[in-house]
N, C-alpha and C positions, 0 to 999 in steps of 0.2 A: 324256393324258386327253381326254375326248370331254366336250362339250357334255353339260348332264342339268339335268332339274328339279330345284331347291334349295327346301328350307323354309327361306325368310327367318330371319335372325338374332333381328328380332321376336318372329316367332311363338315360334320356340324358347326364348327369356327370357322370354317374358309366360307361358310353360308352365311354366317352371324358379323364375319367382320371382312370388310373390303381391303383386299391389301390389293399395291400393287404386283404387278409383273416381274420387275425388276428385286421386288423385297428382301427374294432368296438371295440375291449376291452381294452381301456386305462386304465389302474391300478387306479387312483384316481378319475374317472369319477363315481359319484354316487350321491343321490340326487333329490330335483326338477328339475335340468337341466340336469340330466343322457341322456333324452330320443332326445333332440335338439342336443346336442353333439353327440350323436352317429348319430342324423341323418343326421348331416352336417358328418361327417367323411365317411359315405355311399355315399355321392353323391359327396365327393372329396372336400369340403370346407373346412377341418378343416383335418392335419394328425400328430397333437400331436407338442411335444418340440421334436421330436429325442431319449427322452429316454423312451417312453413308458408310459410318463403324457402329462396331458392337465392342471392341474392345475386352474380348475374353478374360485378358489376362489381368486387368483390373479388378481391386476389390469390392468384394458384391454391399451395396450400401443398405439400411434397411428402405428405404423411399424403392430402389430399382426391386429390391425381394418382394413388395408391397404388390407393385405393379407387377409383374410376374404373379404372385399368387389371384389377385382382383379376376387378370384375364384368362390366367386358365381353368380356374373353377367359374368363370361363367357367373361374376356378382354383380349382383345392380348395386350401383350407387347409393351409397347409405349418406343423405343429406342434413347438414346436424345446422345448430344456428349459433349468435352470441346471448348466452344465460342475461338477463336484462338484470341491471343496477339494483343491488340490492336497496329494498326502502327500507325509511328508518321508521323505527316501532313508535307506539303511544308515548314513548318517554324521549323520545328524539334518537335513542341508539339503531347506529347501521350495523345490520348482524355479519356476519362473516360471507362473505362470497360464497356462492354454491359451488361444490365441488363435484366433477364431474360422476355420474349415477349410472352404471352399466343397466340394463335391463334385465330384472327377476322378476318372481314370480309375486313378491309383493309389491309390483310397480303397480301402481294405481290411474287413471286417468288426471288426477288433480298430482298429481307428483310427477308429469313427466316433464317435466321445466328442465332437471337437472340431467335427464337421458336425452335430451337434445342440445346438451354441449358437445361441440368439438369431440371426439375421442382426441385427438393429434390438435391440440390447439396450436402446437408450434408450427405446425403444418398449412394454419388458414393464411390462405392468399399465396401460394407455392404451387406449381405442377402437381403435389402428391398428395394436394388436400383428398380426395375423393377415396384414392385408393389407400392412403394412410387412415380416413375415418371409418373405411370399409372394412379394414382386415383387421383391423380392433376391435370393430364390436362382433365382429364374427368371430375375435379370439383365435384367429391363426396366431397373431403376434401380440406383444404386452406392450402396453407405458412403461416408458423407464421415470421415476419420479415425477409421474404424472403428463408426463409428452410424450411426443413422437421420435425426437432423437433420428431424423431420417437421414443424416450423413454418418451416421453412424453405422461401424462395419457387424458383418455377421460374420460369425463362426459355421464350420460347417454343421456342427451339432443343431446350433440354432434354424438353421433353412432345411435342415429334413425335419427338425419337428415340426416346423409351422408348415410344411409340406402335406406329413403325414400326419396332421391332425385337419387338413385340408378335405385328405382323403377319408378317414373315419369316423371324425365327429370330435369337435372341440371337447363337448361335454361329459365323453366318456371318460373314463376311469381306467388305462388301460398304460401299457407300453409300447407305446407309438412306435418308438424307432427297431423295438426288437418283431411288434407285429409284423412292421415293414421289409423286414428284413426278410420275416419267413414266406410272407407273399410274395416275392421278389421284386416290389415296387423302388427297393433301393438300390445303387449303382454296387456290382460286387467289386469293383476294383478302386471305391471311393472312400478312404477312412474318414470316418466319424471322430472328430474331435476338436477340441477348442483351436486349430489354427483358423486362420481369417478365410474365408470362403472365394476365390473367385465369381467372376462372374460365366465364365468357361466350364466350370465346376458346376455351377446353380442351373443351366443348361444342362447339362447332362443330369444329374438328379431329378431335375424337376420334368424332363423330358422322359425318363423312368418310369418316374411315376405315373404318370396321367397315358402312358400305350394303351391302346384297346379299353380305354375306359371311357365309358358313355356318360357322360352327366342327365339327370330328368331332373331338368325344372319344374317347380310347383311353386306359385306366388298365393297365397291362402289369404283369404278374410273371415271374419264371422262375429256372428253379433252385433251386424251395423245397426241395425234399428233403426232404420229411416234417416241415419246421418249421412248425408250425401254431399253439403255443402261444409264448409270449413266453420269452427268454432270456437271460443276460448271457455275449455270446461271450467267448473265451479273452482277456485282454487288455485287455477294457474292465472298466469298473467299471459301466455305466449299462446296462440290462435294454431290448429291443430284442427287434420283432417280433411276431406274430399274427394271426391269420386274421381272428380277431374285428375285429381293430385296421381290416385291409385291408379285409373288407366296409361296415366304417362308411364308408371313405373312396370307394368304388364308390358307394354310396347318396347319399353327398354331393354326387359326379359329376352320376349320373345327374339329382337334386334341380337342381343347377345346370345343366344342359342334359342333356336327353332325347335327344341324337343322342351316344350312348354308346356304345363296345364297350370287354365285359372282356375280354382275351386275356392267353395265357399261351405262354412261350417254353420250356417243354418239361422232363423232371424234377422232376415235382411230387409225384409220389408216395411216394418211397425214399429209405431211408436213416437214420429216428428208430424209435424203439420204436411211437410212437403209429400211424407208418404201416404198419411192418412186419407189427405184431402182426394185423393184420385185411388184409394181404398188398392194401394199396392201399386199402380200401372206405372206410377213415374219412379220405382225401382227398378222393376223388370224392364223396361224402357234403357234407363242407364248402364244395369247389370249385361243385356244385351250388347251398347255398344261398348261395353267395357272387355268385351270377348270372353266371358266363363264359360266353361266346358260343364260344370258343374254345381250343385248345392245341395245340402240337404234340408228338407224340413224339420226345424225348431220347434218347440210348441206354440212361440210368436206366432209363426207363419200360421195358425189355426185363426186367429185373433180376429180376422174378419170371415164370412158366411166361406160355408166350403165350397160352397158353390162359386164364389168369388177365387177361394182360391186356385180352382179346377181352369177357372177362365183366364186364371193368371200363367198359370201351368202352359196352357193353349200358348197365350202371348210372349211366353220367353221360349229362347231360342239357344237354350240352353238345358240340362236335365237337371230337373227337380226329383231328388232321390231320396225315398226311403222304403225301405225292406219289409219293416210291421205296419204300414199303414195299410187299413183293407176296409172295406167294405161290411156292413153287419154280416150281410148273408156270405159274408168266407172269399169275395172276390177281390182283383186287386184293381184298384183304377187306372184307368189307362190311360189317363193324363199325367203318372207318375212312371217310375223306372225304382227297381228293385237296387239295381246297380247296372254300369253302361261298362264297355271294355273301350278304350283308344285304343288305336295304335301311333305311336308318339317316338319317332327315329327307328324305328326298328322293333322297338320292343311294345308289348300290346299290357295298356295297363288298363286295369281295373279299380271302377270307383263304387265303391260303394255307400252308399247312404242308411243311419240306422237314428231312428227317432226314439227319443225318451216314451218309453210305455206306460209312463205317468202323466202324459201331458193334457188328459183330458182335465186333469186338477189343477191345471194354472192356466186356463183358456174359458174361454165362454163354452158354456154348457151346449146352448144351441149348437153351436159349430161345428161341436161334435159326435153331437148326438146320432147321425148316421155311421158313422165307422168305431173300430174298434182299433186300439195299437198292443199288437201282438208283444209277448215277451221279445224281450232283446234281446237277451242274451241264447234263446234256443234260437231265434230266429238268424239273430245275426252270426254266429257260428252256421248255419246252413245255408248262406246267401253266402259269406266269405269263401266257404268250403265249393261250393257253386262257381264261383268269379275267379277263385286260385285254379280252378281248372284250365280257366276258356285264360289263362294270361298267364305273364311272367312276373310283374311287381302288383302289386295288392294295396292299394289307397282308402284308407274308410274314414269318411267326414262323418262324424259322434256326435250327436247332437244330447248328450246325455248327461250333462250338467255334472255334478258329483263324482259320478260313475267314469269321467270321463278317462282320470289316467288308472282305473281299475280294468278296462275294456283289453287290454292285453293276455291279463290273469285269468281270463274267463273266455276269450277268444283266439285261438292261435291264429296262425297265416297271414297276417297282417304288416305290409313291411311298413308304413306309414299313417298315423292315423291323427287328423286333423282334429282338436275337441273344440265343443261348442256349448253354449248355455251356460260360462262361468263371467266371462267378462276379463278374462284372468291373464296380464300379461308374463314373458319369460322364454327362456332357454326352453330347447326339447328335453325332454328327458329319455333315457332308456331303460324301457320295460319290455321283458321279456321278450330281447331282440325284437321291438316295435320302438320307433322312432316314433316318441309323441309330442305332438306342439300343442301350447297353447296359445291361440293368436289373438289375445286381446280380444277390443267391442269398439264399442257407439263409434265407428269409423275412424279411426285416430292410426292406425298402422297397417300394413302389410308384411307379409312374413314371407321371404326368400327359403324354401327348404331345396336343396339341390343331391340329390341324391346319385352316390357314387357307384354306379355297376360296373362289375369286370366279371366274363365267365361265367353268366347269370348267375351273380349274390349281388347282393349289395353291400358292397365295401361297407359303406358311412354315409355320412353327408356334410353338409357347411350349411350354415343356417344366419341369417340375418333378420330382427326385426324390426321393420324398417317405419319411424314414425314419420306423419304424411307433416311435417313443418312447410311453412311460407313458402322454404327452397327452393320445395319438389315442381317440377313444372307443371302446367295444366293443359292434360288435353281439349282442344277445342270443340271437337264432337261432341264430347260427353257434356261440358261448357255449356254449350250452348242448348242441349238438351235440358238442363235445368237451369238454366235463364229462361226458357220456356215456362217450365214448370212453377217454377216462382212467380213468375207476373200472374198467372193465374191466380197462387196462393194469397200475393199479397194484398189483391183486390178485395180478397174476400175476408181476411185476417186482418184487416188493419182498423178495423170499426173496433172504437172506441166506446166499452160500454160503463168506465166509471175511473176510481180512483185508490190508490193504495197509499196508506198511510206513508209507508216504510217497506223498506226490502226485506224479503220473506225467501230467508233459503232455505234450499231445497237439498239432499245427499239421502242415498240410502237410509244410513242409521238413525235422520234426523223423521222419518216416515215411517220405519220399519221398528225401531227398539224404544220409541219413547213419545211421550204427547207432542205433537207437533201444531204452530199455528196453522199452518197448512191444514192438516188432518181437522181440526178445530173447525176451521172453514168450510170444509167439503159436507162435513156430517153435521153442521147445522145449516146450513141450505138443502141439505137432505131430509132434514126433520122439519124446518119449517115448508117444504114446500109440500111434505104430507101430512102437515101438522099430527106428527106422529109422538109419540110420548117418547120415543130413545132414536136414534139413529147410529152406524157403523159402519165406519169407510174401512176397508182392508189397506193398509199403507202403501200395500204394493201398486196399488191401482193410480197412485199418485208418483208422476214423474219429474216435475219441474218444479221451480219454484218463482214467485212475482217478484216483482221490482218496483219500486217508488214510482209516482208519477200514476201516467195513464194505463188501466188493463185493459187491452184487446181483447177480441173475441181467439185471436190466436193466440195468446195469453194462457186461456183459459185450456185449449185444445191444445198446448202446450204440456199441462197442468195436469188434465184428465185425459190424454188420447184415446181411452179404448171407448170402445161402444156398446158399452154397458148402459141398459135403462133403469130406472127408477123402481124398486117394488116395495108394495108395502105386507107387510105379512102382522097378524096376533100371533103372541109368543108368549110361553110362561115364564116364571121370571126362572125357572130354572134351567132354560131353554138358553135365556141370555146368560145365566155362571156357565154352562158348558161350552156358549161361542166364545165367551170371553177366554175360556182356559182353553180353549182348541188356539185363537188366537196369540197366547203368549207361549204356545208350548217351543215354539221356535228361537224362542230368547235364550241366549245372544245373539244369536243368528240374526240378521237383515232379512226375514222369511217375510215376501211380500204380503203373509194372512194376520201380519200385528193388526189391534183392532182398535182405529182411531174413532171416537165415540162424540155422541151427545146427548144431553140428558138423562146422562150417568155420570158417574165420578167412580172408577175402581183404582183399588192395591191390591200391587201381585208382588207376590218373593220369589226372586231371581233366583234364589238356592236351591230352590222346593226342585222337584222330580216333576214335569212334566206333567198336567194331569193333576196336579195336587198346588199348584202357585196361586192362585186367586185366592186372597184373603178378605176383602169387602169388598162390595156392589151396595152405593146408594143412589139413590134419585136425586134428582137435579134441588130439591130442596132438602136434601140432607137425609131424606126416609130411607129405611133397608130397606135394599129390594126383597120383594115377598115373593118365594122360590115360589110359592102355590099361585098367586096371584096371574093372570093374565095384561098385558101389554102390549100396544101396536109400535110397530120396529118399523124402519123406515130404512133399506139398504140395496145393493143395485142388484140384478138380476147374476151375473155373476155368481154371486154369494149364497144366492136362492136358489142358483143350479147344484151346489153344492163344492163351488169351485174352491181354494185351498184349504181344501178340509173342512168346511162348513155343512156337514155331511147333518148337522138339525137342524137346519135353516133350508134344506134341499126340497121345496117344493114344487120345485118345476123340472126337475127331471128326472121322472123314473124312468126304469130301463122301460115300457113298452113301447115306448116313442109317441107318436104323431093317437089323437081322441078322435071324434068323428068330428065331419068336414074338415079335415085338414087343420083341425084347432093341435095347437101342442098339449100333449093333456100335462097337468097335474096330478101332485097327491097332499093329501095332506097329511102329517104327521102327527105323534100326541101330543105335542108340547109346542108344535107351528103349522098354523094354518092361514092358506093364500085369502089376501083383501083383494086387493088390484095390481095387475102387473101392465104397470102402463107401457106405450109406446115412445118414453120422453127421456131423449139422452140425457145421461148424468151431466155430461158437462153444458148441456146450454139448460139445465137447471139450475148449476152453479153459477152461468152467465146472466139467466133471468135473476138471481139472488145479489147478483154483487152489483146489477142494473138496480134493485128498486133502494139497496141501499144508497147508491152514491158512490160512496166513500167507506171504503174497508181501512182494518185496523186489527186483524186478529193476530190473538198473544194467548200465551200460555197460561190458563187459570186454574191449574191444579186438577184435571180430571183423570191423568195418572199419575199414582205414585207407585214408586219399586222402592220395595225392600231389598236387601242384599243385593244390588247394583252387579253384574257381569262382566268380567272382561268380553266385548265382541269379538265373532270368530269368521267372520267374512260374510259374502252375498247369496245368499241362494235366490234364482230367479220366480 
């Protein structure tokens, strides 16, 4: 980073927080610390007991340290709830209360019940509830046997660490108070050690530290997926998420320091009824009034026509960024932005956006069949290298799945880099002097990253993240924006086209690593409606899961969101062992290309090497499949373009593009050639199939078996 003008911390709190006139003159404020007291109460850190003292010489309690640190790093409210009654199991025992679960990086969306406890349970219903649950989970400060302990006094040792880990970063690995000392963010004439802290003392320390130092807020999302309304994921019992939720907490931000950016880590738009239905608009629509400066493209965001998403580009009011995405013939569109520079208090930051250069393999083939996504890694070192010039701090939203906390090791210049494509919640980590977050998915949190400049570097930062519980409040704009958007949806979603036996869950691994009713379901409505001798749903394509009672038509668009059509293709049978072993090659993994079947029954061995797992393929009445023999396959266009590695089933998109009159050409291959590629979405195929049955009832009949069973190793999208 380079040297740059800074809007003083000051000015940026005397904007954020309304004090009055009189604030500076507390009645008992005088002394060596007169001049730190008064200048924390100018910039909004310190407003006295209520009666017109501050009582210097009293000792600093941790609730008063709490408060102190919330307001001068500039934290939003971290809202927690009460963990609901434990139930008791099949045999009548009540399990043990849940104990409170900070947030890692194996938190899961169906596990976050126990991360929206209390930090500070002693704390609920007390003045210090908000900033004692705040600076816990931001890890300035600890539980003592599990509470908050807020009349309890601090040491001085105590209040410069939680100070100067304020300043640097909870998470690192480092010596806080000797860092501190050689930056000279600590008082030289303050010893350090286990006597009781005043509060005269915690003033002057903490008025040290934060001189000349500029905070940049960044409030991050990513991976919404069309979750925009609040929900109880698969697993939990406590209702989690909304847009509404998330703009209050942006407003909160911005309210608490004006050097704000919103930014978003990429699939924001796909994947729920609410978004589908209006094919992206009532995201951008909300993302708009939710105020982003920024996002980048996902491979989600390819999921409908590009053209579509060009006009979505037009409609948001915000920058849609990515670096590799171009045009065949080498141009960039110009409804995108490589990366944008703010200027945000003083300092001019730069965002960049870099999309996975794999993403044509997990998107609809059409979609992307005009552009091309450049290497990332050559490109995005020369856009960083580009945007570190024209700024001072360097922002890159990574839309790059996997790759995402390797993008340091392979990228320099980057002081912040937001990942995207995992789903993955947790602490930042630090890599190669880059602060990297992981910010969660399917709408359920926001992430507070505040980063600490002095001198142009960036000190550290302090990070929060923040799940969207009941608590949080809802902004009305955005509110009312999708109470719009839902009457619409629900008008059209609510028809009722049959019955389900039983409830039919839904989770990754139950679609991605193993025969699922689900899967069952989809790929024999797929075979029977081409009355095709085999059908193959890729799991990934299956999102939701049913429920007893009545299926809707949003039910089902639930179920299958994407818009994928129906093709049928002949195939040899040796055509179908290479989809089948392209299909498990991802086990254990949760790899959206597992291959749920019908009218077949295969065993694959979980041990075998890749490439080599498929041990039997028979027919629906027990015959081996005959490697030489020919077959009609019945699976969606997706799969046909060649999407997760389906690269022998790819008949419909070779690289020359578009045949005459504007037809999209095909090819055909040796072992797979095109029957009909219809115009009929998969999922009101599924809808027309579960209409003529009635009443559905699908169960697990044995059409996969695994050998040597795997431990699973998480999501790839």
């Amino acid at each position: 980073m380079k040297k740059m003008r800074i809007l003083p911390l000051s000015l940026a709190l005397s904007l954020a927080v309304s004090i009055p006139a009189s604030a500076a003159s507390l009645s008992d404020v005088s002394g060596p610390y007169a001049q730190s007291i008064d200048n924390l109460v100018q910039r909004g850190v310190l407003q006295g007991d209520g009666t017109g003292s501050y009582r210097p010489e009293e000792a600093l309690t941790r609730s008063a340290a709490a408060s102190m640190l919330y307001n001068a790093f500039c934290l939003v409210p971290v809202f927690s709830m009460e963990a609901p009654a434990p139930e008791a199991g099949e045999d009548g025992t009540i399990p043990e209360p849940t104990t409170k679960a900070f947030y890692s990086t194996s938190t899961t969306v169906a596990t976050l019940d126990a991360a929206l406890m209390p930090a500070a349970p002693d704390a609920v219903g007390t003045w210090a509830e908000t900033v004692a649950n705040t600076v816990l989970e931001a890890r300035l400060m600890e539980q003592i046997d599990g509470s908050f302990q807020g009349d309890k006094t601090m040491t001085r040792t105590e209040f410069a660490l939680a100070v100067m880990k304020a300043v640097y970063g909870a998470d690192k690995e480092m010596d806080f108070l000797a860092q501190g000392q050689a930056d000279g963010l600590l008082p030289e004439g303050l010893t350090l050690d286990d006597t009781v802290m005043t509060r005269g003392e915690a003033a002057l320390l903490l008025d040290t530290a934060i001189q000349d130092l500029t905070i940049l807020t960044t409030m991050s999302t990513s991976d919404i997926h069309g979750n925009m309304v609040p929900y109880t994921p698969s697993g939990s019992r406590i209702q989690v998420g909304g847009s509404a939720r998330a703009a209050w907490l942006f407003d909160e931000a911005k309210r608490r320091n004006p050097n704000t950016l919103i930014i978003d880590g990429g699939d924001s738009p796909y994947n729920t009824d609410l978004a589908n239905i209006s094919l992206g608009k009532s995201s951008v629509d909300v993302m708009n009034a939710q105020g982003y400066d920024a996002t980048v493209l996902g491979n989600h965001d390819f999921d409908y026509s590009f053209e579509n998403l060009l006009s979505l580009a037009d409609r948001a009011e915000y920058a849609m960024l990515s670096a590799n995405t171009f045009w065949k013939d080498g141009t960039y569109p110009e409804q995108f932005d490589p990366y944008i520079v703010k200027e945000v208090g003083g300092l001019k930051v730069a965002i960049v956006g870099l999309t996975d250069d794999g993403s044509k393999a997990t998107t609809h083939y059409s979609n992307t069949q005009d552009i091309d996504f450049h290497d990332q890694w050559e490109v995005g070192q020369e856009t960083v290298t580009k945007a570190s010039a024209e700024s001072d701090v360097v922002i890159l939203l990574s839309h790059l799945h996997s790759h995402n906390n390797t993008v340091p090791t392979k990228i320099d210049g980057i002081d912040l880099e937001i990942g995207g494509g995992n789903d993955i919640f947790g602490r930042p980590l630090n890599i190669e002097d880059t602060v990297v977050v992981n910010p969660g998915g399917v709408g359920t949190c926001v992430n507070q990253t505040n980063l600490n400049i002095k001198d142009g570097e960036v000190l550290g930062y302090t990070f929060n993240q923040i799940i969207l519980s009941s608590d949080v409040p809802e902004d009305p704009e955005v509110k009312a924006i999708l109470e719009d958007y839902q009457a619409d949806l629900d008008a059209q979603m609510d028809v009722v086209i049959g019955q389900c036996a039983s409830d039919i869950a839904w989770s990754s691994p139950l679609v991605r690593t193993q025969e699922s009713p689900l899967g069952n379901l989809s790929a024999d409505a797929l075979r029977d409606y081409c009355d095709a001798d085999i059908a193959i749903q890729n799991g990934g394509g299956i999102r939701a899961g049913l429920t007893a009672g009545d299926v809707t038509v949003g039910d089902v668009f639930a179920m299958l969101p994407f818009d994928n059509k129906v093709t049928l293709v002949e195939v040899t049978g040796q055509t179908v062992w290479d989809a089948l072993e392209n299909g498990v090659d991802g086990y254990p993994t949760t790899n959206g290309k597992f291959p749920q079947v019908s009218g077949i029954k295969y065993t694959f061995d979980g041990s075998k090497p890749a490439g080599e797992r498929i041990v039997s393929v028979t027919l629906e009445d027990g015959t081996p499949l005959d490697l030489n023999a020919w077959y009609t396959l019945a699976c969606n266009d997706f799969m046909c373009g060649g999407g997760d590695g389906y690269t022998m089933l790819n008949v419909l998109n070779p690289e020359n593009g578009e045949g005459h009159n504007g037809e999209m050409a095909t090819q055909d291959l040796p072992g797979c050639k095109l029957i009909n590629r219809t115009n009929d979405y998969y999922r009101n195929v599924v809808s027309e199939y579960i209409k003529a049955q009635g009443s559905i009832a699908p169960a697990l009949d044995g059409r996969i078996t695994i050998l040597n069973p795997q431990e699973g190793s998480g999501a790839l999208n």
